[in-house]
Each structure stands twice: as C-alpha cells, then as structure tokens.
N, CA, C and O of each residue as an XYZ file, in Angstrom:
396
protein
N     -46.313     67.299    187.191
C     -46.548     68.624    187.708
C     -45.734     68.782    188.985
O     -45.741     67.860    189.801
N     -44.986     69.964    189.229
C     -44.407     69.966    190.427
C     -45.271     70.494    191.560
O     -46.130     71.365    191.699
N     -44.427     69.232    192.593
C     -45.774     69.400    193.851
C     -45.473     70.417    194.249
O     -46.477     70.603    194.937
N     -44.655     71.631    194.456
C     -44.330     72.868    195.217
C     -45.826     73.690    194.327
O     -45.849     73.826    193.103
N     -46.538     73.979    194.912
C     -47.266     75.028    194.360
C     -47.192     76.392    193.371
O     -47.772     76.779    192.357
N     -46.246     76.838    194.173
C     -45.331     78.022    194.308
C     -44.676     78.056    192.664
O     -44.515     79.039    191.941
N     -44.368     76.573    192.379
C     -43.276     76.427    191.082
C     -44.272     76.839    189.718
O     -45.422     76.505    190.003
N     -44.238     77.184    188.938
C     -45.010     77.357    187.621
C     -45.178     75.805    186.950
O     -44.375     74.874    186.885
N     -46.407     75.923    186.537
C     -46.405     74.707    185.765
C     -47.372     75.016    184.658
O     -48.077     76.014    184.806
N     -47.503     74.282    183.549
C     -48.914     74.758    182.620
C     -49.930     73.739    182.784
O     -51.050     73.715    182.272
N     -49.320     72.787    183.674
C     -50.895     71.633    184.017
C     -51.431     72.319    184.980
O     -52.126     71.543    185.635
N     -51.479     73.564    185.489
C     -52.507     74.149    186.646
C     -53.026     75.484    185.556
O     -53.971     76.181    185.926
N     -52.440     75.729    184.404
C     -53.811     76.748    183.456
C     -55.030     76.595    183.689
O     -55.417     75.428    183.629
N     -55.840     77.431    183.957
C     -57.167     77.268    184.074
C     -57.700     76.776    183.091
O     -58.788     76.228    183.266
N     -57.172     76.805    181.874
C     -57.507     75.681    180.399
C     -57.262     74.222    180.855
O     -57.946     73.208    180.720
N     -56.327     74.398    181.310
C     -55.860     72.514    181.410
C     -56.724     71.911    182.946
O     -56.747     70.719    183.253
N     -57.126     72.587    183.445
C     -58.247     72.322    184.554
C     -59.333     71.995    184.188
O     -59.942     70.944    184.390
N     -59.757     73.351    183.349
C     -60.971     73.076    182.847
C     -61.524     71.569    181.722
O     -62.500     70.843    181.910
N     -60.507     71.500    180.595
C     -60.384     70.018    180.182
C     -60.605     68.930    180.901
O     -61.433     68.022    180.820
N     -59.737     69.167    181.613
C     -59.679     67.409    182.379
C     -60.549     67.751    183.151
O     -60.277     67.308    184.267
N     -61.849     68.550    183.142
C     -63.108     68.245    183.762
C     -63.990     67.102    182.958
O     -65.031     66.598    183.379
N     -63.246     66.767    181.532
C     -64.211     66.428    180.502
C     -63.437     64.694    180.578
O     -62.430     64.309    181.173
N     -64.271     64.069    179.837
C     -63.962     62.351    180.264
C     -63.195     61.922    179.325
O     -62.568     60.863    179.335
N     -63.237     63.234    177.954
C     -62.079     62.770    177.229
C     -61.050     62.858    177.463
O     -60.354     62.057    176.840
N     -60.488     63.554    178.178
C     -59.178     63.981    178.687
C     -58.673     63.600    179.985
O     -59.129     63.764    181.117
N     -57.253     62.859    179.401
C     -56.825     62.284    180.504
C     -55.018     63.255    180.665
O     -54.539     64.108    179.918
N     -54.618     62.818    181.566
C     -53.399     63.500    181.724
C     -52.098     61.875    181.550
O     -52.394     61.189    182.528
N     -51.110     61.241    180.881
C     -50.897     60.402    181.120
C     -48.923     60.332    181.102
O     -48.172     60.364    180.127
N     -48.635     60.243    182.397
C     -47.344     60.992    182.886
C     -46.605     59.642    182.573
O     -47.200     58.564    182.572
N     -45.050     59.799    182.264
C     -44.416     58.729    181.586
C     -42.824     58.988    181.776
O     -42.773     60.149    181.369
N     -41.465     58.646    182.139
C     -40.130     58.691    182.293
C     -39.676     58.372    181.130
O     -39.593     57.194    180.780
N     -39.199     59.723    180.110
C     -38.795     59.653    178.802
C     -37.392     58.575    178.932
O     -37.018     57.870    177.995
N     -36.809     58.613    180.119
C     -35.295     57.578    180.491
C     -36.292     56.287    179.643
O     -35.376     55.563    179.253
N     -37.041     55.898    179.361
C     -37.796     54.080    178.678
C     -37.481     54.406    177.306
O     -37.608     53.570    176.411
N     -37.021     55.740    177.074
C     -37.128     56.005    175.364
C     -36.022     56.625    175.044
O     -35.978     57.505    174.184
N     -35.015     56.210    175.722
C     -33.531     56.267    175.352
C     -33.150     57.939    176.189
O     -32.275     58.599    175.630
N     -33.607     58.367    177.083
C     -33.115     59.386    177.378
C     -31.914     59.087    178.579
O     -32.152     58.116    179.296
N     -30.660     59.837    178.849
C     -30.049     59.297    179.929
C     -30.616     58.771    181.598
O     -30.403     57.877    182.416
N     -31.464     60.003    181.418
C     -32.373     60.118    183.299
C     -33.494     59.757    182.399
O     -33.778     59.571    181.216
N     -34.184     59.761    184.117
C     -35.560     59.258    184.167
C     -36.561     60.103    182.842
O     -37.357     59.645    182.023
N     -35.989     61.748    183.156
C     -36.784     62.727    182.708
C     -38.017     62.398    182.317
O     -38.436     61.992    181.233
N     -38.875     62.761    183.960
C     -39.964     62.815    184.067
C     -40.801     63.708    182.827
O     -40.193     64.493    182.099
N     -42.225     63.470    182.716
C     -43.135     64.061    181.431
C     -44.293     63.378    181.444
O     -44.338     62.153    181.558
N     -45.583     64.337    181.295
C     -46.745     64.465    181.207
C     -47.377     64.548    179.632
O     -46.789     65.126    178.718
N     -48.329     64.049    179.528
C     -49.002     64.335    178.276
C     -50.563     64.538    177.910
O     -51.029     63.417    177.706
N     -51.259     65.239    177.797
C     -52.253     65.925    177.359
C     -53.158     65.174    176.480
O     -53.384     65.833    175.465
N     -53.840     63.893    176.490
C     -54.548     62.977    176.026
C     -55.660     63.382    175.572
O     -56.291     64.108    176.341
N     -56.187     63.128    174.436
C     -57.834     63.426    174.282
C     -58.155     62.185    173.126
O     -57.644     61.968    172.027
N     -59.060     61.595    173.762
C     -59.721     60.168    173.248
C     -58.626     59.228    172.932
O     -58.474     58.834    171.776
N     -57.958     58.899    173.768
C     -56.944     58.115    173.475
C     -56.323     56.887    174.498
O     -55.338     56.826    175.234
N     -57.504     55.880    174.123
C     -57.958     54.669    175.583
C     -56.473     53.800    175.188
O     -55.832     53.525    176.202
N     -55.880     53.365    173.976
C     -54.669     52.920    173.886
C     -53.272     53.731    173.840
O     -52.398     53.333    173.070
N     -53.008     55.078    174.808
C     -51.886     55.605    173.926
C     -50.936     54.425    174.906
O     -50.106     53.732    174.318
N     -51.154     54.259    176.545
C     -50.191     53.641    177.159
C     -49.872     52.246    176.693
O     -48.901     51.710    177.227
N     -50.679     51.439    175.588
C     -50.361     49.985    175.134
C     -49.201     50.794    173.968
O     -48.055     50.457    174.264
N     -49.222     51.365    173.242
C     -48.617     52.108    172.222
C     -46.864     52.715    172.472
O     -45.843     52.514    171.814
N     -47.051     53.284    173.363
C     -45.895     53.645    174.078
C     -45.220     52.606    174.895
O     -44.024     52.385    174.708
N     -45.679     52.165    175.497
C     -45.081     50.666    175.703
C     -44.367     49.699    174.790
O     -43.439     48.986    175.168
N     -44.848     49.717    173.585
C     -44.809     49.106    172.629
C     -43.161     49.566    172.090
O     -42.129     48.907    171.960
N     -43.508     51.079    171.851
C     -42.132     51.702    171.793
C     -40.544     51.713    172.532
O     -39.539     52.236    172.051
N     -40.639     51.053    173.698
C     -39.767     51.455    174.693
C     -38.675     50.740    174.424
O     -38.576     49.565    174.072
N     -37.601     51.817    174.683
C     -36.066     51.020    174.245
C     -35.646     50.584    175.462
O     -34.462     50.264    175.354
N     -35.971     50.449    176.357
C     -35.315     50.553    177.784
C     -36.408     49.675    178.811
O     -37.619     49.811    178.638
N     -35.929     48.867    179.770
C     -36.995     47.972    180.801
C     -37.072     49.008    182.300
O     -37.896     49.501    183.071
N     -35.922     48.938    182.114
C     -35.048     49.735    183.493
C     -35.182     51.633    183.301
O     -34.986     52.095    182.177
N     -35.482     52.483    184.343
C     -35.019     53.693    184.477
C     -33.339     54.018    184.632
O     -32.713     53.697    185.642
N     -32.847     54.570    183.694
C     -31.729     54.795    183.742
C     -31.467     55.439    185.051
O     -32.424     56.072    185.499
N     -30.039     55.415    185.996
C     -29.996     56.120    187.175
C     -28.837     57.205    186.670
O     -28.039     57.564    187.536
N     -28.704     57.699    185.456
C     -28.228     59.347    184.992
C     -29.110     60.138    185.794
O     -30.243     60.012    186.258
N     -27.843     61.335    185.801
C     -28.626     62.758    186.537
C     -28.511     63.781    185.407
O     -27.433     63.885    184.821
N     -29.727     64.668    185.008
C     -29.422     65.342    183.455
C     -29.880     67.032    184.585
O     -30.829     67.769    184.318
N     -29.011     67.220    185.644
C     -29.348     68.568    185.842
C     -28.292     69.204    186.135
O     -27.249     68.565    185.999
N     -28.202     70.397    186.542
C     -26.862     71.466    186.014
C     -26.320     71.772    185.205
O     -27.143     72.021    184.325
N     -25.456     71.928    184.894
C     -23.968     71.949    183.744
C     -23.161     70.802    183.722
O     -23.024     69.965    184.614
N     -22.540     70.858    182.394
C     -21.928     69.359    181.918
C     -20.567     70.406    182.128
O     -20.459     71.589    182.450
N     -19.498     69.208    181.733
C     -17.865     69.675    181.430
C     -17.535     70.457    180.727
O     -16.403     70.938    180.684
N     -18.753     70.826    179.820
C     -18.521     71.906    178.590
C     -18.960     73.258    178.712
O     -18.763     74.270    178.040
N     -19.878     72.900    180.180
C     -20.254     74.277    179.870
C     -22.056     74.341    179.805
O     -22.814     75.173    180.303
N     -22.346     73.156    179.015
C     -23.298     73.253    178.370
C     -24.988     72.771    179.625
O     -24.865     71.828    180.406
N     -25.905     73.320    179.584
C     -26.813     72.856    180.160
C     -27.171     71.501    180.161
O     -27.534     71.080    179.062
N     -27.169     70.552    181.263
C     -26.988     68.979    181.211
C     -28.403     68.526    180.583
O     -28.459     67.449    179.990
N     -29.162     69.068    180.667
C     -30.984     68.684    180.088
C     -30.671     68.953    178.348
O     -31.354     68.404    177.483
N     -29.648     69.789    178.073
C     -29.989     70.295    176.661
C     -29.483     68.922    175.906
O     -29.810     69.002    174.722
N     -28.941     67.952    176.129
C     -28.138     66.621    175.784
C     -29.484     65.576    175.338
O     -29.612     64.855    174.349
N     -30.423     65.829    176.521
C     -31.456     64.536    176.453
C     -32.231     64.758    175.061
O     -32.615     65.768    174.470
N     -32.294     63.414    174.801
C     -33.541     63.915    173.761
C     -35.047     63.575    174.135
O     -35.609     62.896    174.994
N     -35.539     64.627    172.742
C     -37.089     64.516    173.398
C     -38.184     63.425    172.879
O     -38.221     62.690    171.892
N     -38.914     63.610    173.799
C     -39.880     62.133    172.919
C     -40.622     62.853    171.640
O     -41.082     63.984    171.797
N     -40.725     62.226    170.454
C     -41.591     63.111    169.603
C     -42.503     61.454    169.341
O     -42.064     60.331    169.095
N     -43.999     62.004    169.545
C     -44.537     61.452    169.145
C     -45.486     61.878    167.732
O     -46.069     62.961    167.702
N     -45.556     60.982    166.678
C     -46.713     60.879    166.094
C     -47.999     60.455    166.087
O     -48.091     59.246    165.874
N     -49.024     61.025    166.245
C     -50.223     60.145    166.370
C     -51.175     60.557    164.872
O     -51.339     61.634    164.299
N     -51.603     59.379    164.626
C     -52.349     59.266    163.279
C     -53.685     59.352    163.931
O     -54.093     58.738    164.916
N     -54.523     60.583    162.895
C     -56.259     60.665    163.560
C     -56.388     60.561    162.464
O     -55.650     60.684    161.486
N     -57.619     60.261    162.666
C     -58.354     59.496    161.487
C     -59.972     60.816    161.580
O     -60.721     60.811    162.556
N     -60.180     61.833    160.310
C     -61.742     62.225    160.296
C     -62.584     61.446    160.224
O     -62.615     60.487    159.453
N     -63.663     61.857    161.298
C     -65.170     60.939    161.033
C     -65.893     62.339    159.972
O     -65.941     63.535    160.261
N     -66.438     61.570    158.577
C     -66.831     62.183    157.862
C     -68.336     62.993    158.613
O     -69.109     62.385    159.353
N     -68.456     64.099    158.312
C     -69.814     64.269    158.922
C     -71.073     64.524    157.623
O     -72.254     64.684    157.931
C-alpha cells in the first residue's frame, strides 16, 4: 500500500478494512522480482484461510536475490517499462466442505 495517503490504493476500501477486521484474513505482501520479474515489483495479496500460502510461494521462487532492475518510465521503444514485467498468476486449489 502506498504510504502517501493522498495516493489511491484499493487496500484502504472500506471493504478491504472491513475484512481484515476478521481473523481469516490476512494481507500477505511479496516482491514479484523472486518470480522472475526484472525489479523487485512490489505486491500485496488478499488471503482468506490460508495459514500455508507463504511456505507455498516460497516453494515457487525462481530467484534468492531481489533483482536491482528499475521497471518505471518508458523503455527505448516507447513502450511503458512495467508493461514488460510479468505477472504472478497464482492458482489456488479449494477444496468444498460438503454441508
């Protein structure tokens, strides 16, 4: 979340406040740079019942080190330097509890 107040963010929605009043929900922030991105590119994620996602993601990581790339401005082409990185896509498998 950016510390400037002022900046927009969607982790200050009064939804996403209200959640992480609850014990299922955790917020669990992570540097996509561990998962092959050039930069650090900082990122947050929106957890609900999920006591192993950080053993999991760990598990995943292509990288030990934070890359020291800078992915902001414009590239040589022209092109927006963030539009290059890629994104983390995660899958997560839930499982129904029959009721």
């Amino acid at each position: 979340m950016p510390e400037d107040e002022n900046k927009a963010s969607i982790w200050r929605l009064p939804l996403i406040t209200f959640l992480l009043t609850w014990p299922e929900f955790r917020i669990v922030s992570l540097a996509q740079g561990l998962w092959g991105a050039a930069s650090p590119k900082p990122a947050m994620l929106l957890a609900l019942n999920l006591p192993d996602l950080e053993h999991h993601l760990r598990s995943w990581q292509t990288a030990k080190d934070l890359p020291r790339g800078a992915s902001i401005g414009v590239d040589n082409s022209g092109q927006l330097a963030v539009s290059a990185l890629p994104s983390l896509q995660l899958t997560v498998r839930t499982t129904r509890i029959p009721s």
